[in-house]
Structure formats: C-alpha cells, structure tokens
N, C-alpha and C positions, 0 to 999 in steps of 0.2 A: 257801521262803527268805525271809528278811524284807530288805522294805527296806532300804537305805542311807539313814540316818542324814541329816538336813539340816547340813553342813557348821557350823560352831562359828560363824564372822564370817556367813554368810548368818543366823544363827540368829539372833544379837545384832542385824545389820542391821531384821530383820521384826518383834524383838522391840521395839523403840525406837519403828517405825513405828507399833507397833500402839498401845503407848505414846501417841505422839502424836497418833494418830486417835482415840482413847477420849477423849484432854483435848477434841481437837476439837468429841466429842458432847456432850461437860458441857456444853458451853460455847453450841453449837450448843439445846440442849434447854434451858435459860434460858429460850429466847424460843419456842421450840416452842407452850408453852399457848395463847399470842397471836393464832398467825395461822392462815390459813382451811386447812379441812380439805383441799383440793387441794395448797395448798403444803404441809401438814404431811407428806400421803402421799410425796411428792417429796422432801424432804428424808430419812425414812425411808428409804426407798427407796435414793437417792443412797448415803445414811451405810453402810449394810447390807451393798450392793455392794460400795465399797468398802473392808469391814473383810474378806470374801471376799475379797478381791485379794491385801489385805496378810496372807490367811492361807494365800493358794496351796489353797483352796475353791474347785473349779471348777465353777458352776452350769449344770446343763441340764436344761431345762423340757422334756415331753410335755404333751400335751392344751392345753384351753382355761381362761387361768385367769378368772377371774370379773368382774361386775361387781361394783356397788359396793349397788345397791339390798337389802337386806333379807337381805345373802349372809355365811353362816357359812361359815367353812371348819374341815374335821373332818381332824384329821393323827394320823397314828400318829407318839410321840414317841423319837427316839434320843439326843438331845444339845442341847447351849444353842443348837448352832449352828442346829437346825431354826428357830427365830424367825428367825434375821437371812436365813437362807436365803429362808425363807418373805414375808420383808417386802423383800427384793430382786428377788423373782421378782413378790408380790403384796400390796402394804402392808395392814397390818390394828391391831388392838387384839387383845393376847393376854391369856389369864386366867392368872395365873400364884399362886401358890400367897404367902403375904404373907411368907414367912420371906427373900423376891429384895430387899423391902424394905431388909434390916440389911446386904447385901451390898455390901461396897469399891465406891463409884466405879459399877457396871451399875446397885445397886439405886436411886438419886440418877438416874442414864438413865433407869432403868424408869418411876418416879414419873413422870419429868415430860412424859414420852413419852403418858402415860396409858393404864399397861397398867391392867386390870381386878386389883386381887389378890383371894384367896379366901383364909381361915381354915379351913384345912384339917381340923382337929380339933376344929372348932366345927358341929356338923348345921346347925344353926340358922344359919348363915352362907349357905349354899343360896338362901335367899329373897332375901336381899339382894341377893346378885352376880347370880342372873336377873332379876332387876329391873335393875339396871344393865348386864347385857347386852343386854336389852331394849331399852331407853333407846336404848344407841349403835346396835341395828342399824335403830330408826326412826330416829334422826338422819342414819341413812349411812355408816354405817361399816362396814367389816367386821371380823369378829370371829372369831378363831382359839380353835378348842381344841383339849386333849390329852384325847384323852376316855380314853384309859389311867392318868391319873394317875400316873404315872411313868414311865421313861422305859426301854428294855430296851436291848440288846445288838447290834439291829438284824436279829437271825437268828431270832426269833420276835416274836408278835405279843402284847400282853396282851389281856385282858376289857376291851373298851370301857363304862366307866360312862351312864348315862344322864344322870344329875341334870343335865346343865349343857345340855342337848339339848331341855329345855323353854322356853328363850326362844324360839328356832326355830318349837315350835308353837303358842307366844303369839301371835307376829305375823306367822305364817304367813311364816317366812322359808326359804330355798332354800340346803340344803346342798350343801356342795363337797366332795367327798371327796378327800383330797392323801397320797398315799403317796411318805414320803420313805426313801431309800438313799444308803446312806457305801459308798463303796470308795476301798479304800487304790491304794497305785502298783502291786504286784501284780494290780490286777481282786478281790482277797477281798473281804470283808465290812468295812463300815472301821471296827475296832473301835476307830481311833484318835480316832476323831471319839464315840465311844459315851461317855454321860458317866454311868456309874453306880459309886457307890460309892466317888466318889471326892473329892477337892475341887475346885474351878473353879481354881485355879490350877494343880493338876497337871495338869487336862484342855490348860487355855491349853500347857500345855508338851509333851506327847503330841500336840496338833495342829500346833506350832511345828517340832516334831523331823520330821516328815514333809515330802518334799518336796513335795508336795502331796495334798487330798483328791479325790474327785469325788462330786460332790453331786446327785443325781438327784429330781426331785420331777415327780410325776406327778398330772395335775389330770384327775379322774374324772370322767364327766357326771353332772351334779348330780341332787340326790333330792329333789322334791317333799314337803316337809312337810306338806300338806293331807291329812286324812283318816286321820293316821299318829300313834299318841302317841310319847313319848319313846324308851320301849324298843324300839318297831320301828322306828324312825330309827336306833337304835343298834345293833342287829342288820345293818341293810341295809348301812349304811355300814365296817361294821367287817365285811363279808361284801367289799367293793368293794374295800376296800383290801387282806384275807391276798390277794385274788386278781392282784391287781397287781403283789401283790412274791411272789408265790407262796410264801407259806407259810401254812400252818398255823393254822384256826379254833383261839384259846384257848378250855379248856376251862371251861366256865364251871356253878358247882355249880346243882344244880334247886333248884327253889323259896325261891330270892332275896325278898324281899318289895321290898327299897326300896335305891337306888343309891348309895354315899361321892359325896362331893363330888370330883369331879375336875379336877387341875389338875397343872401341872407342876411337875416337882421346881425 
C-alpha cells in the first residue's frame, strides 16, 4: 500500500522553508571561500542538517565515520540527497560531474562551496580532477566519490569505475567505504528519494509529498591504500559496500582495459 500523501498546507509550509534555507546558502556560501577550513566544515555541516529537517530526511549513522587526514570517502550513489546526507553525518569536497554547474540556485552553492567538478565526456579531463583531488586530500580535506558514475534505484548496485580512485594511491590516502539506503514510511526501498531520470525539481517534489524519508548511511572500516592500485581499491570497496546493503556484485564485462571518468549525475 503506498503511503499517504504529505497534506497540501504541510506541503506549501516545507516547501517556502526550503525556499528560504536555500536563499540562506547563497547567501551563507558568499563568504564560505574566506574562512578556515574547520569553520567551513561546520557550516556545511550545520546547513546540510538542516535542509534534512526541512525535508523530514531522517539521518542514521552506523559505524565510525572518519577523520580528516588523507580520508576518501567511497559511496554508492542513489540521489542528490546522498551529498547533504553525507556532509551532515561527515563534511567533505564532492567530485560532481560540471553539467551541477549551469543548475538554478544548487549549482552558484556548489561552486562556491568548492565541489571538485569533472567534464565527463572529456577522457582527458581525468588528469586534471586527480590532481586536484590530490591537492585537497593533502591540504585536509576529505573528499567524496560516486565511483558508479550515476546514480541507481537503490535496489541494485552499478560497476564501480576506478579512474577517480587514483589520487588515493598518489598519496597514499585511506578509503572510507559509505553504504547509503532511502526507505520510505512503509520500511521499502525509498524510491522516493531515488533521483534517476528525472529532473531536480520533480525529485524536490516526490521527496516534499512524503511524510518523511529514512536515510541510513553506513561507515565500513576503512581500506588501506598502500600496496593496492586503483582497480583493486575498486573491487574491495565496491565488494564492502553490495555487502552491507546486501545486494548483488554488478556484473562487470572481462577484459576492460581502462575506466570512464566517474562522477555524479
């Protein structure tokens, strides 16, 4: 049986807030660039939480989530909401895909937040963003991927790509494995929260109409990068996470020679 519907005035109520808390970020990310990276996590952080509140997203953490030294974290991707989730629970720099750029109002956030973007259709773009992942995770940052490159359903898992899993073994940095799960108010699969194929504004409305989500994010013990190249980073971890949410190795074709650039939709 599906759901009941979030009432028409509670709808308009969450939807104004949410309105208002988005102006908040603009506005809030102005001065972001400015100041030191503790306080930028913390505001992060803060903002994130709070757009979860105003969207009845109920966050609950297992495991230990990370430090800050040299720490990737590796997520299998369902929805827009996996970032804010993800930077509520454990602030970071995400690599996002450069088309979030031209988008209403998030992409002017994203900029100036300083996501990492990628040129997805350009190979040649690869060097670049590992270098500049590089860069942030010796300055201290952490730094979030989608190593699926797109985003599924929530009820399978795709091919984790490698290419973006080489800065990791540049600087000898320490992967986080994060298995994230939507379920709806029934206990399913929460395909409300699932953002494929559709646009960001219909998504904003299919999570709005719900009375609320539950947002699960599960923080694996981390995987030593020393002595491992990209592709068996990418295997172990993408082994860490079907196991987590129990489903199913993607099938993935033999004799691949070299990995798409992955990032999020």
């Amino acid at each position: 049986m599906e759901p009941a519907a979030t009432p028409r005035l509670t709808w308009a109520v969450r939807t104004l807030r949410l309105l208002l808390h988005i102006l908040s970020g603009l506005i809030q990310s102005a001065i972001y660039p400015h100041l030191g990276q503790s306080t930028q996590q913390r505001m992060a952080q803060r903002w994130c939480a709070t757009l979860l509140r105003i969207l009845n997203v109920r966050l609950r953490c297992t495991g230990i989530p990370p430090g800050t030294r040299r720490v990737m974290l590796v997520a299998n991707h369902v929805s827009w909401l996996d970032i804010h989730a993800l930077n509520a629970a454990c602030p970071a720099r995400f690599v996002a895909k450069a088309e979030i750029r031209s988008w209403p109002l998030f992409g002017w956030l994203s900029r100036n937040v300083g996501t990492l973007f990628i040129e997805r259709t350009k190979r040649s773009d690869t060097a670049r963003i590992n270098a500049d992942i590089a860069h942030a995770l010796i300055q201290g940052d952490r730094v979030a991927i989608f190593p699926e490159g797109t985003t599924s359903d929530g009820t399978l898992l795709r091919h984790f790509h490698a290419s973006l899993l080489q800065p990791a073994v540049a600087v000898a940095a320490t992967l986080h494995p994060v298995a994230i799960r939507y379920t709806d108010t029934g206990g399913t699969p929460g395909r409300s929260a699932a953002f494929s194929e559709i646009s960001l504004l219909e998504s904003l409305r299919r999570v709005l109409r719900q009375p609320w989500i539950d947002a699960e994010l599960t923080f694996i013990s981390p995987v030593c990068s020393q002595g491992r190249n990209r592709r068996e980073l990418a295997r172990v971890v993408e082994l860490a996470i079907a196991e987590a949410l129990s489903l199913p190795l993607p099938h993935t074709a033999p004799g691949k020679s070299s990995d798409p650039p992955a990032a999020p939709p």
